[in-house]
C-alpha positions in Angstrom: -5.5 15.7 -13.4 -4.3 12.4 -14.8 -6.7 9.2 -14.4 -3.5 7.1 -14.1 -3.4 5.2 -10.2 -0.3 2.9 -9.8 -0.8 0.1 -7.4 2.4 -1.5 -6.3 2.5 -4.7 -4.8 4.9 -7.6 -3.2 7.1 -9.4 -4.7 7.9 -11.3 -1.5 6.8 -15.0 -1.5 8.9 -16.1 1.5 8.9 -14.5 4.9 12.6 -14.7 7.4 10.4 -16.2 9.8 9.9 -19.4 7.4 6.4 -18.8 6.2 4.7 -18.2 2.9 3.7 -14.4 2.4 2.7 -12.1 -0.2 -0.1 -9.9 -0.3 -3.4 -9.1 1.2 -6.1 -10.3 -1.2 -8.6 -7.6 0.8 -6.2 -4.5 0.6 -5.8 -4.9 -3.8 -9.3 -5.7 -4.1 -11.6 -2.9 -2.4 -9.4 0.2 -3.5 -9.4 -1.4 -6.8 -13.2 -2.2 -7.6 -13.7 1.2 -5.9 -11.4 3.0 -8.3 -12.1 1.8 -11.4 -15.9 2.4 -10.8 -15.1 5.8 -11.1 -13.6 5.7 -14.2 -9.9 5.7 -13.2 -7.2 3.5 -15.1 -5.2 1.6 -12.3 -2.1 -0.1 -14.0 -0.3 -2.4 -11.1 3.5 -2.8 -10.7 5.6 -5.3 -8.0 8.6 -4.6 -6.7 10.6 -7.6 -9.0 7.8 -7.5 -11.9 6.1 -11.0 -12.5 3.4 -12.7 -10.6 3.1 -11.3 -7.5 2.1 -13.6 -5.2 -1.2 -14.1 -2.8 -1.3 -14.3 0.6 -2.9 -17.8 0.8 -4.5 -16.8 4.0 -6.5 -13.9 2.5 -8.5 -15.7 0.0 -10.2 -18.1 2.6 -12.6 -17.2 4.9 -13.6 -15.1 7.1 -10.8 -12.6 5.3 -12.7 -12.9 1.7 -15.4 -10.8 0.6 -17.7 -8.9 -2.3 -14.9 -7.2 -3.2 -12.5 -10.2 -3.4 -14.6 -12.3 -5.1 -15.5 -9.5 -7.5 -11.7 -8.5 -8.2 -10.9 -12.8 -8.3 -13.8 -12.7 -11.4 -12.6 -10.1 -13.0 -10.6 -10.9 -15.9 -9.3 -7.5 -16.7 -8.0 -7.6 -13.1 -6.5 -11.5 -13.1 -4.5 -10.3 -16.6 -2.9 -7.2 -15.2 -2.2 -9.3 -11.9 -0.6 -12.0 -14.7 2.2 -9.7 -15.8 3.1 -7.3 -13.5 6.3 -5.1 -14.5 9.1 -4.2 -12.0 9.1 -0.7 -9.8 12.0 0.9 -11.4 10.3 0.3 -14.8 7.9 3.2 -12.9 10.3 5.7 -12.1 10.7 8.3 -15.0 6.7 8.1 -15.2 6.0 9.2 -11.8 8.5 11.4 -12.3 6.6 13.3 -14.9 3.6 13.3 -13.5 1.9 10.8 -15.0 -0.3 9.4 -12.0 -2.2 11.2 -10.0 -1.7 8.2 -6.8 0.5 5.9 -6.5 -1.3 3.0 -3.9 0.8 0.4 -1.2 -1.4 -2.8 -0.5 0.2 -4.6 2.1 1.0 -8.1 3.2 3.2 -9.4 5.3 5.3 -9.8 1.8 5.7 -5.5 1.6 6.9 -5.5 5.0 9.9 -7.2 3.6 10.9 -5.8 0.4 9.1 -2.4 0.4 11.8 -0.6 2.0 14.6 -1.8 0.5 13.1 -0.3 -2.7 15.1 2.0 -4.0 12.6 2.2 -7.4 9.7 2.4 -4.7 11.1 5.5 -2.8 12.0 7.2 -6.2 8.2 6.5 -7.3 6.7 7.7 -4.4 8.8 10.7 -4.1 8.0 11.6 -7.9 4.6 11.1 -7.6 4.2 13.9 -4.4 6.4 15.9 -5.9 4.5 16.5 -8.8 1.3 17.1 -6.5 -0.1 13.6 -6.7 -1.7 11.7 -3.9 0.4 9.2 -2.3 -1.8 6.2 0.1 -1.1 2.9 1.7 -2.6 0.5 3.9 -1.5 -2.0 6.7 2.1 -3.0 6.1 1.7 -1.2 2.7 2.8 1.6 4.8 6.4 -0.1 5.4 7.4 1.9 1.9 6.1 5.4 3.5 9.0 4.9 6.1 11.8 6.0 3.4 9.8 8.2 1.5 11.1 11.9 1.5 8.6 14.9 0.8 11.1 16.6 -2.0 9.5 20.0 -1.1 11.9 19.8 2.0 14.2 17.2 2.6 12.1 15.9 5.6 10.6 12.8 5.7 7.3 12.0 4.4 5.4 11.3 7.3 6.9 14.0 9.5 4.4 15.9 10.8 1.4 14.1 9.3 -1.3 12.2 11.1 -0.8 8.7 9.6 -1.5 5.0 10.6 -0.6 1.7 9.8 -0.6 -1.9 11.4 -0.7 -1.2 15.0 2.4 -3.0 17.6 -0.8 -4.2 19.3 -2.2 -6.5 15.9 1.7 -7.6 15.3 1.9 -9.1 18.9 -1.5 -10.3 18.4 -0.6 -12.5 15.1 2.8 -13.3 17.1 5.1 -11.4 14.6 5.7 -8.3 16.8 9.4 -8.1 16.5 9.9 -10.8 14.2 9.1 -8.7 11.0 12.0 -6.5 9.6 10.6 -3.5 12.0 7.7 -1.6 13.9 5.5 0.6 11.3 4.3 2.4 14.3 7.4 2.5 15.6 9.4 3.8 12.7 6.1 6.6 11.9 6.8 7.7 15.5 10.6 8.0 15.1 10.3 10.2 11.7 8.2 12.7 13.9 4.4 11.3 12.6 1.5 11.6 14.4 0.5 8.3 14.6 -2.8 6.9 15.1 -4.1 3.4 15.7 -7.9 2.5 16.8 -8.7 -0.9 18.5 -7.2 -3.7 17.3 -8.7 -5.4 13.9 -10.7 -2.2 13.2 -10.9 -0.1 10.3 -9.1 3.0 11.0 -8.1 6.0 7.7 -6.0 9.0 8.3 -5.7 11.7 5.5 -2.9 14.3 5.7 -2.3 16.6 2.8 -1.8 14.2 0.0 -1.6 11.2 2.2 -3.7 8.6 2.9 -3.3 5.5 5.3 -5.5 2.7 6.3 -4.5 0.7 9.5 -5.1 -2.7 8.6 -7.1 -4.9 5.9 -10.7 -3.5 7.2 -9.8 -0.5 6.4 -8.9 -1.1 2.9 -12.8 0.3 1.5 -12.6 3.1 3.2 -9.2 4.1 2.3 -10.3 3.4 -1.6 -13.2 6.0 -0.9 -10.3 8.7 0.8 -8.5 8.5 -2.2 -11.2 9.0 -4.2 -11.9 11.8 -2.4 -8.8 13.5 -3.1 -8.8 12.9 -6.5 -12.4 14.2 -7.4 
């Protein structure tokens, strides 16, 4: 099996609701230092290419940790994070078979741009079809919601046992209804089972080649599924 893992991140730096967004520091950091431990090459993509940028909020406390600061030092890390190239750049590789996962960090920023990504569906989808694993966490999990298994037409999720940021954490933060749409919601419409735990606590579900992590505590943990997987 290939060594290849594509992260994709953001490329959303303004949220409808008038904030500044982007993506979780936490949810790149922890499946990334995890990964490359074990010898896999992770290249990282964004939706537009660029500079994705950094949820300002996850690189202050209490949201920073080890693995943060570890990812922050790393300069192999900060150079791939300096030239990110778009999704659709991605497509005829996945397509091939040429990484064994493709990865979602979330952010409020993927929540907004994930699933109008046409080059994110069409990486995703080439990726399972050609037996890789596919995982996300939080509202990296918005670009699951288009994703079609190609092996029958269906949607991804349908029938898997999957999470994602809970309706309970959105109303918590005060964006429950606000953001583009429910994850939990939409997992439930496409015939998921969906799963949440208590709010703020790590929670990973792995169906067939699918991981998911609920929210940003879960991002070690879902690093260690997919590693699972892989081995």
């Amino acid at each position: 099996m290939s060594k290849k893992i594509l992260f994709v991140l953001t490329s959303a730096t303004v949220a409808p609701w008038g904030k500044s967004t982007g993506y979780w520091l936490e949810e790149v950091a922890a499946p990334y230092n995890h990964l490359t431990a074990l010898g896999y090459e992770i290249e990282i993509a964004s939706i537009a290419g660029g500079v994705p940028q950094v949820d300002e909020t996850s690189t202050m406390e209490p949201f920073t940790s080890e693995d943060t600061h570890k990812f922050i030092a790393d300069p192999v890390a900060t150079a791939k994070m300096s030239s990110t190239r778009p999704i659709e750049e991605y497509v005829e590789r996945a397509q091939k078979g040429e990484f064994a996962c493709v990865f979602l960090p979330g952010g409020h920023g993927a929540a907004i741009d994930f699933g109008p990504s046409a080059g994110l569906k069409s990486v995703i989808e080439g990726c399972y079809a050609t037996n890789g694993v596919v995982g996300a966490v939080c509202h990296g999990c918005a670009g699951l919601v288009t994703a079609i298994d190609p092996a029958t037409g269906e949607p991804l999720v349908k029938g898997k046992t999957v999470t994602g940021f809970s309706d309970v954490e959105e109303t918590q933060i005060g964006l429950f209804g606000v953001v583009p749409f429910s994850i939990e919601a939409e997992f439930k419409r496409l015939g998921s089972n969906y799963k949440a735990t208590e709010a703020w606590g790590p929670l990973v579900c792995v169906h067939d080649r699918v991981v998911t992590g609920q929210n940003p505590k879960s991002s070690k943990q879902v690093g260690e599924k997919l590693a699972e997987l892989l081995a």
